[in-house]
VMD Tcl script that draws the C-alpha trace (Angstrom):
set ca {
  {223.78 111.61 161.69}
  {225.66 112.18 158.52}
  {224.08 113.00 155.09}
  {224.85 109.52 153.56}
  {223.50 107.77 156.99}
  {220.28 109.80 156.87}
  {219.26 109.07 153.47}
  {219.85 105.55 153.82}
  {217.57 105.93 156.53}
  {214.95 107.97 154.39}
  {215.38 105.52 151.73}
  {214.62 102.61 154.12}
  {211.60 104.65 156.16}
  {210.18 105.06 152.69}
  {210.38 101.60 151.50}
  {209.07 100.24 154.44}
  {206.24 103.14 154.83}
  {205.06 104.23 151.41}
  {203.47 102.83 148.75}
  {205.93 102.05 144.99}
  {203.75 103.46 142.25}
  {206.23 102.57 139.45}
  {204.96 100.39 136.91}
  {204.66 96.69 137.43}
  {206.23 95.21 134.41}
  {209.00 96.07 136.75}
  {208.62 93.52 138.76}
  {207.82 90.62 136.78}
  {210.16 88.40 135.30}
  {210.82 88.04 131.26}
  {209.71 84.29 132.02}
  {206.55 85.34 133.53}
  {206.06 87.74 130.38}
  {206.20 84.50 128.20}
  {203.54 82.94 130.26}
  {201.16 85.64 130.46}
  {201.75 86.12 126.06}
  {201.13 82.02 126.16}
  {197.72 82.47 128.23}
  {196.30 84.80 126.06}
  {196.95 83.19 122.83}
  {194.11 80.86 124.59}
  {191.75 83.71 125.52}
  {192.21 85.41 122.14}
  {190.79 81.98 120.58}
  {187.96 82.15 123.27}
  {187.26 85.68 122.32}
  {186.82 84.61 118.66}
  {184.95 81.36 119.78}
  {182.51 83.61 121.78}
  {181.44 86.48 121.37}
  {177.75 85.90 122.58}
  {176.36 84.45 126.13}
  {175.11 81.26 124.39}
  {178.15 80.40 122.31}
  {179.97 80.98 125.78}
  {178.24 78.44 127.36}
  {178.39 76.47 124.56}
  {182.48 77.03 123.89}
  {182.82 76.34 127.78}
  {180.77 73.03 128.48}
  {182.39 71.57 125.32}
  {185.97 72.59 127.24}
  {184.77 71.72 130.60}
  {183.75 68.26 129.43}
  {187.15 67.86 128.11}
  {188.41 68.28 131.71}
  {186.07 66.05 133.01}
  {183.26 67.69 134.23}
  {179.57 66.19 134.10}
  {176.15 67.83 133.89}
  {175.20 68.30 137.53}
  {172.42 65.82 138.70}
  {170.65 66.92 141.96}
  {169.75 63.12 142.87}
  {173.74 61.85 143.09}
  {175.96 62.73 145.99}
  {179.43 64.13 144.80}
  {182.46 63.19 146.27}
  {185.64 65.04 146.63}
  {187.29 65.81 143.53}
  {184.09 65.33 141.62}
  {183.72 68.44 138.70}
  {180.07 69.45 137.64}
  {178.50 72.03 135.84}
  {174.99 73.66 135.75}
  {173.67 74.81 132.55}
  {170.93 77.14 133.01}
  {168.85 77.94 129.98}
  {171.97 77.83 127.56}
  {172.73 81.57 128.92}
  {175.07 81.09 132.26}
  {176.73 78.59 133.59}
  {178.17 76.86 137.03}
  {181.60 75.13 137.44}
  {182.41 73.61 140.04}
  {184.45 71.32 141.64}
  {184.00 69.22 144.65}
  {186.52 69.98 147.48}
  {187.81 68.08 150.56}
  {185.78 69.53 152.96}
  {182.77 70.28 150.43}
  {180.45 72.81 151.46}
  {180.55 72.92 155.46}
  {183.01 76.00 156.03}
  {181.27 77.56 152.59}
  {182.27 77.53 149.39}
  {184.69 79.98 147.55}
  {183.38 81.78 144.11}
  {184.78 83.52 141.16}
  {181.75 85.33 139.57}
  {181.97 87.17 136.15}
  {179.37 87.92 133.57}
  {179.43 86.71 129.73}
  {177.22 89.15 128.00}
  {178.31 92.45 126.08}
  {176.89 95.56 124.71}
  {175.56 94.98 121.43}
  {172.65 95.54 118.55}
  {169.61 92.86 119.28}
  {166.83 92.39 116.74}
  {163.60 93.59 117.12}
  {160.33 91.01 117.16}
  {159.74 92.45 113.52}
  {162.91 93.46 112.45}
  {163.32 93.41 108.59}
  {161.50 96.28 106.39}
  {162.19 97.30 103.10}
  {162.58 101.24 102.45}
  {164.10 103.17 98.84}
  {165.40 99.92 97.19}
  {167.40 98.69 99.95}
  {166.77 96.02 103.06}
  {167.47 96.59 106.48}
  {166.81 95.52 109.82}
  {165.66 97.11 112.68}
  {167.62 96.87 115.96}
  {167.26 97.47 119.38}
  {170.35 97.88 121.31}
  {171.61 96.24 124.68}
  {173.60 97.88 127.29}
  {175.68 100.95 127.96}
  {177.08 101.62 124.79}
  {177.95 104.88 122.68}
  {175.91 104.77 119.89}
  {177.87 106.60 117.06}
  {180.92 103.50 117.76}
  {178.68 101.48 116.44}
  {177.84 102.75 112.86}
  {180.07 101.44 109.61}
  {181.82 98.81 110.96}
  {181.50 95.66 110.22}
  {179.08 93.13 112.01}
  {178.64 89.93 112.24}
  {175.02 87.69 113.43}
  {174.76 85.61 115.84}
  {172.03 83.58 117.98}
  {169.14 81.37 118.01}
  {165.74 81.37 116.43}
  {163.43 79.40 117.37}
  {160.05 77.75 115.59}
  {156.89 77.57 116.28}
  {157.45 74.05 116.83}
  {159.90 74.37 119.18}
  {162.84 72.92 116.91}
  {165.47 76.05 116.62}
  {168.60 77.25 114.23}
  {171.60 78.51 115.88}
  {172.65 81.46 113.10}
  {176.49 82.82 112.97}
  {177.17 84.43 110.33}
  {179.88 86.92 109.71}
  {182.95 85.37 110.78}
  {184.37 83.42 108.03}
  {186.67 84.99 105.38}
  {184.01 84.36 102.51}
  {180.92 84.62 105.04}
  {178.61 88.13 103.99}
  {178.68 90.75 106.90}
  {176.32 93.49 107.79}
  {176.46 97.31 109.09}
  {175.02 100.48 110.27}
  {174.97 103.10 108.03}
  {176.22 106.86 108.17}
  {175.95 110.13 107.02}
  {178.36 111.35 104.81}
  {180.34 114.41 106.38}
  {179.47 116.86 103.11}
  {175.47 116.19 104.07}
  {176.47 116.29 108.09}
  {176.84 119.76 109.71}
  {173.38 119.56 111.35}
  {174.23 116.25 112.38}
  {177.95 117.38 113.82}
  {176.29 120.08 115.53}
  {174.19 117.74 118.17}
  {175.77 116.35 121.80}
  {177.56 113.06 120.85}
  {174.57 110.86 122.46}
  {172.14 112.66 120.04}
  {174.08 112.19 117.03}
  {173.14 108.85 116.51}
  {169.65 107.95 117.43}
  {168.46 104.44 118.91}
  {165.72 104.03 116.45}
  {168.73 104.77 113.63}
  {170.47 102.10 114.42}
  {169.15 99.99 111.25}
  {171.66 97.08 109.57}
  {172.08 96.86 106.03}
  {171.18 93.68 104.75}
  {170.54 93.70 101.34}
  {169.78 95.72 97.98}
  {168.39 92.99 95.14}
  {164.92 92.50 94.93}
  {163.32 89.00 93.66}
  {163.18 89.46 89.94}
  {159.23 90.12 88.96}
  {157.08 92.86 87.53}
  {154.69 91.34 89.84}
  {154.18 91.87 93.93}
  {155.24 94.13 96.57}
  {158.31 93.77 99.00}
  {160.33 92.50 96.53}
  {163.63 93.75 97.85}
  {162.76 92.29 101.20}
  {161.11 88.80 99.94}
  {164.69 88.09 98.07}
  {166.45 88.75 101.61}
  {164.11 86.59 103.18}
  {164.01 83.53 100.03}
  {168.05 83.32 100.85}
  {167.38 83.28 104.57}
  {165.13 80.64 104.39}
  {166.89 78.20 101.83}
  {169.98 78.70 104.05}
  {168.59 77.99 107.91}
  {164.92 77.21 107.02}
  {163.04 79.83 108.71}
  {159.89 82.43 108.07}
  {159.69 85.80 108.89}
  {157.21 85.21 112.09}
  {159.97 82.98 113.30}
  {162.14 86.13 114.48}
  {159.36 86.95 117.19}
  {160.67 83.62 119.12}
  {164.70 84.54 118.49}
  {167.25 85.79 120.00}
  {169.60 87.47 117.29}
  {172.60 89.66 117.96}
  {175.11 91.42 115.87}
  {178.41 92.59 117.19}
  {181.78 93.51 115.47}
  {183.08 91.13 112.72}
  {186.50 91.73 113.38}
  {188.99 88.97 115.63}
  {190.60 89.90 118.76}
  {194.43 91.43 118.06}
  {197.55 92.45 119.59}
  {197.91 95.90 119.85}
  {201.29 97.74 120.11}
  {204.60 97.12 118.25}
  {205.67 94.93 121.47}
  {202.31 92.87 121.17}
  {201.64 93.64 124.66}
  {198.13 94.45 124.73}
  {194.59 92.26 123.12}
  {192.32 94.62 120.76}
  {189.23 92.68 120.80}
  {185.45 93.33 121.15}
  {183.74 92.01 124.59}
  {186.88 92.05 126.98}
  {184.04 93.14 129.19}
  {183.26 90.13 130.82}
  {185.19 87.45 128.99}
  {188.78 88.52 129.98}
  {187.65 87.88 133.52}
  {185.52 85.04 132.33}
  {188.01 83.32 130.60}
  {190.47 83.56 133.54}
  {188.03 82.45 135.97}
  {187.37 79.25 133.62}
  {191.23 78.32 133.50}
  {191.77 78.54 137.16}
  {188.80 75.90 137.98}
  {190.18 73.67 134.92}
  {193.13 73.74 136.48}
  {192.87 72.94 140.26}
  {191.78 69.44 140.90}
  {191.47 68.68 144.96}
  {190.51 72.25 146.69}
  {190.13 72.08 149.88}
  {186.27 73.95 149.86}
  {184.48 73.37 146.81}
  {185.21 76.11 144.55}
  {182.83 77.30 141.83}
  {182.97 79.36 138.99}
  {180.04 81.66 138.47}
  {179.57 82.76 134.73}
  {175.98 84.92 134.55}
  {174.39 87.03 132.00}
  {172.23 89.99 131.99}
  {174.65 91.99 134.38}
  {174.72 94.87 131.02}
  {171.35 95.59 131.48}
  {171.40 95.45 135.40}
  {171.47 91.23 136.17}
  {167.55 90.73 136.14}
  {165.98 87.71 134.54}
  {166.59 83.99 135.18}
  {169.88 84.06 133.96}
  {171.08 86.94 135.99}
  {172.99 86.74 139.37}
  {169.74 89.11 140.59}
  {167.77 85.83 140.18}
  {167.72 83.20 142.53}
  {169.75 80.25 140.27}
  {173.34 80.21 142.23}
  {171.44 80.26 145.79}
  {169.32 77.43 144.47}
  {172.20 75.77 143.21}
  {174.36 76.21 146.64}
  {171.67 74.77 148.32}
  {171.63 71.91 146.69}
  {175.01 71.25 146.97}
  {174.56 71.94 150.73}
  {171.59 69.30 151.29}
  {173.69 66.68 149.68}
  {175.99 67.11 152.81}
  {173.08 67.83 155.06}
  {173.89 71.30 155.39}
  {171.76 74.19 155.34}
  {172.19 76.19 152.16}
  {172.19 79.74 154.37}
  {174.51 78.43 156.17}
  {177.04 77.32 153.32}
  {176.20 81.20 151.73}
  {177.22 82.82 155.17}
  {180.91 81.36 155.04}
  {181.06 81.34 151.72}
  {183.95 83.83 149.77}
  {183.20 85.36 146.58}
  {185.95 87.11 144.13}
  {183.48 89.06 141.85}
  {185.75 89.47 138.64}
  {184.82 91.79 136.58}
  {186.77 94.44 134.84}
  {187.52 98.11 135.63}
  {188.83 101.12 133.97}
  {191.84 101.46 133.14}
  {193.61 105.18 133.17}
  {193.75 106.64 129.29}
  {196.22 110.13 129.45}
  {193.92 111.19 126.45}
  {191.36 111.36 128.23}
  {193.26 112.07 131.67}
  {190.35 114.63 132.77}
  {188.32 111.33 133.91}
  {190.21 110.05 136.81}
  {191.97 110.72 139.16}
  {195.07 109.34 138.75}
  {195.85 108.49 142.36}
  {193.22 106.09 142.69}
  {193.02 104.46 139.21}
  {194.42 101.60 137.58}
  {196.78 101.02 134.81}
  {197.99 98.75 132.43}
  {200.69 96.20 133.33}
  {200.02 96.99 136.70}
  {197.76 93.54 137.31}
  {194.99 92.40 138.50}
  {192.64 95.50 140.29}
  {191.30 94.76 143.34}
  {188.70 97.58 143.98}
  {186.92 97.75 147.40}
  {183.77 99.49 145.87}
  {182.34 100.04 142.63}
  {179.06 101.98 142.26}
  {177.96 105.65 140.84}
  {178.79 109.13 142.59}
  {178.13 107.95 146.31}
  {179.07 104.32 146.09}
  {175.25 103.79 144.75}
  {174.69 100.77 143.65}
  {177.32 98.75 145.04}
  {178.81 96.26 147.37}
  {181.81 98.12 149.76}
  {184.02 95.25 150.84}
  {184.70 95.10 154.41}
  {188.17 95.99 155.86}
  {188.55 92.64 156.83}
  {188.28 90.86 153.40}
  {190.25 93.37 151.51}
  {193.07 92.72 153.81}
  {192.62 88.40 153.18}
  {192.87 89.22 149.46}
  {195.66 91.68 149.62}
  {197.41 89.06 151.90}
  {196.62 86.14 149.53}
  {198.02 87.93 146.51}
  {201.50 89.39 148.09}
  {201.98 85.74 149.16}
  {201.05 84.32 145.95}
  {203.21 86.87 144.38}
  {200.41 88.27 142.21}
  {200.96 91.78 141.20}
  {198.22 93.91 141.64}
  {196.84 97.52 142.01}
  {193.65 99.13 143.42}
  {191.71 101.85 142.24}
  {188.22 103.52 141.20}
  {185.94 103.76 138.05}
  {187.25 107.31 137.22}
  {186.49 110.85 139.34}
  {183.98 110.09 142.27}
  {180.75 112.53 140.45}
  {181.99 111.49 137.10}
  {179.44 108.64 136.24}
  {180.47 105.31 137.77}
  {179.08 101.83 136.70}
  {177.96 98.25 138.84}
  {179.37 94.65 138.82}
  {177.55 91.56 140.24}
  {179.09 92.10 143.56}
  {175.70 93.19 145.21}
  {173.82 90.76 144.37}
  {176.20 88.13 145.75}
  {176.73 89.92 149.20}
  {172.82 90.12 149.20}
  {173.23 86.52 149.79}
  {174.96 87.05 152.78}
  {178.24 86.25 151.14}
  {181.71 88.42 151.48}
  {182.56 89.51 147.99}
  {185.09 91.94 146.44}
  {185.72 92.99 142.84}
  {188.82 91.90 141.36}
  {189.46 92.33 137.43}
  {191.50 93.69 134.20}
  {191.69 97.30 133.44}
  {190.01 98.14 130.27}
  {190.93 100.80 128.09}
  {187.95 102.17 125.85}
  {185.84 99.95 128.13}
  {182.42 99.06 126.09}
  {183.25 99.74 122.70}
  {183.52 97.85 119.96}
  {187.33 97.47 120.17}
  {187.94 97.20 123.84}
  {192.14 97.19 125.03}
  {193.54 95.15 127.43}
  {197.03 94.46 129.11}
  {198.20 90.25 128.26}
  {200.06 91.02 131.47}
  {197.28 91.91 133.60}
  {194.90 89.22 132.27}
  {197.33 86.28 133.27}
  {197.24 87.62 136.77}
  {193.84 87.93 136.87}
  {194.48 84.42 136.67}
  {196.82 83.59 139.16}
  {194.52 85.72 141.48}
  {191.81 83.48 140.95}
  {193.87 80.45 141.04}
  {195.09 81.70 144.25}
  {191.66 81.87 145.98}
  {190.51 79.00 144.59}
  {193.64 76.83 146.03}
  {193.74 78.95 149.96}
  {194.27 76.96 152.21}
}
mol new
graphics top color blue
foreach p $ca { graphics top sphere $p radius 0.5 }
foreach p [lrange $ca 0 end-1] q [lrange $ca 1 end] { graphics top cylinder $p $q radius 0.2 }
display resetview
């Protein structure tokens, strides 16, 4: 064999053998770059739309009624092609739409989570201390705490009365609306301060948002600084003080999701972590109107703090919800759950050289690379997670090379260096096969989270894909 013969045969061994790590923008077309820029000129307006779980819900009923979905109704039988949704509590949500062979060989899910780290009020939350007002915060969710002091914030949520009637608040988003912060110490008064670990720096208890600093004008009274705060919040959304106990209030950054980069390639935004798998996940059941399983769209809260409550996928509302679906075709709902497919989308981390000592970069994921598909999640030794079978892995990685999806596979940095959960657990606990699938996130759960525009639009497609399988 001569030298040019033999590396033509090394160069065909290796292509047919080894894995191509170079970069996926590579492979994509300019006019798929112009459709993936187009798509998230959409989720950039979602991300400013909502920023909370509520005004998710909210933002996405409003869109999915637009598209013709109905409020689900457990006494009418659906027919092919029909869309519902199921609101539960104003907190998560259920898409789905009615396919040709409805629920009898299972149903196929795309399950992301619409809450975020941020600062929630306490039940007695405003106090008055040296001449200026404040409120007292309690926050939600794995966040750093020293991110979160002097920038700006906005408030959002729902307070309700004692009579039941409620406010929805949001305040901090308009160009001439007020906006709130967390204070600092300045760096001449700060050396003890600089001298603690970074997660001592900043204590929970500290983490009190400036509100105000003019007092009601009288000679008279105590509280004054705090009863003016509380005169303008009353006159402008008609509530006491008590009424915080029954609210749900939560401030997060002020600022509007961005393109980052002098190509505009990447979204600057806060909560990327769930919403740029959320939003995705919405598009691709807008989109497809005659599946051949009924396909749902699974958007939960709580999964931050661990997916517990009534609105979290550790409750019982999607089995309850699949069941239903499943008598209406005089199924069994275990039975529907055991066939039923599940992409869990949520996102991962994404390799930063800065910080290169994290991962390891065989087994990570990068930007432009698309969608990740990771097998496992979990802490240390794959605690707290679901490990995909063989099997399914293979279907999805299948599914995407013919769909021509680009995307990569990887891990949630070094295997003893921390590690974090998606929902995917609780959804296999239903007997359900489930992977993760999602956008890598670059300074994942802070306030200014980065994202590829190419990876998000194939998070798409990948959903799309599963959703449409034949």
């Amino acid at each position: 064999m001569n030298i040019e013969n033999e590396k033509s045969y090394v160069e065909k061994l290796t292509e047919e053998l080894l894995i191509n790590r170079k970069n996926g923008f590579m492979d994509v077309t300019d006019e798929q770059i112009e459709k993936a820029d187009q798509f998230c000129e959409g989720y950039k307006n979602f991300l400013n739309k909502a920023k909370t779980e509520r005004e998710a819900v909210t933002v996405t009923i409003a869109y999915a009624e637009k598209n013709g979905f109905v409020p689900f109704n457990r006494d009418v039988t659906y027919q092919p092609g029909d869309k519902i949704y199921y609101n539960n509590r104003d907190k998560s949500l259920i898409l789905a739409v009615i396919g040709k062979d409805g629920c009898k060989n299972g149903v196929r899910m795309a399950a992301a989570h619409i809450d975020s780290p941020r600062l929630d009020l306490k039940p007695y939350p405003m106090y008055e201390a040296n001449d200026l007002v404040l409120f007292k915060s309690h926050y939600y969710g794995g966040l750093k705490k020293y991110q979160w002091t002097t920038i700006p914030l906005s408030m959002h949520g729902r307070v309700v009365r004692r009579d039941g009637t409620f406010v929805d608040i949001c305040l901090g988003e308009e160009p001439n609306d007020p906006q709130f912060c967390v204070t600092d110490l300045l760096p001449h008064l700060g050396s003890e301060q600089m001298g603690k670990v970074l997660s001592k720096a900043i204590e929970g208890e500290n983490l009190n948002i400036l509100i105000g600093s003019r007092p009601v004008r009288s000679d008279k009274g105590s509280n004054l600084f705090k009863l003016n705060i509380m005169k303008l919040i009353h006159e402008k959304y008609g509530i006491i003080e008590e009424d915080f106990v029954s609210a749900e209030i939560e401030f997060v950054p002020a600022f509007s999701a961005r393109d980052v980069g002098f190509d505009k390639s990447m979204i600057g935004a806060y909560g990327h972590d769930d919403r740029v798998c959320s939003y995705p996940a919405i598009e691709a059941i807008m989109h497809c109107q005659m599946p051949k399983q009924t396909i749902l769209t699974v958007l939960a809260d709580k999964e931050e703090v661990g997916s517990d409550g009534n609105t979290g996928l550790n409750s019982s509302f999607l089995r309850y919800f699949i069941a239903d679906l499943a008598r209406q075709e005089q199924l069994d709902g275990y039975d529907v759950l055991r066939k039923s497919k599940c992409l869990s989308a949520d996102v991962t981390a994404a390799y930063d050289p800065t910080y290169a000592s994290a991962y390891e970069p065989l087994n990570s994921c990068y930007l432009n690379n698309g969608v990740g598909v990771m097998k496992y999640t979990g802490s240390r030794g794959k605690a707290g997670t679901s490990d995909a079978s063989a099997e399914f892995m293979a279907e999805i990685r299948n599914l995407f090379d013919s769909n021509d999806i680009l995307w990569q596979t990887g891990e949630l940095g070094k295997v003893d260096g921390g590690g974090g959960g998606t929902v995917a657990m609780y959804i296999a606990n239903l007997d359900v096969d489930v992977i993760d699938v999602g956008v890598p996130v670059i300074s994942m759960h802070s306030p200014f989270e980065v994202v590829s525009k190419l990876d998000v639009y194939m998070t798409y497609l990948g959903i799309e894909a599963f959703f449409t399988a034949k």
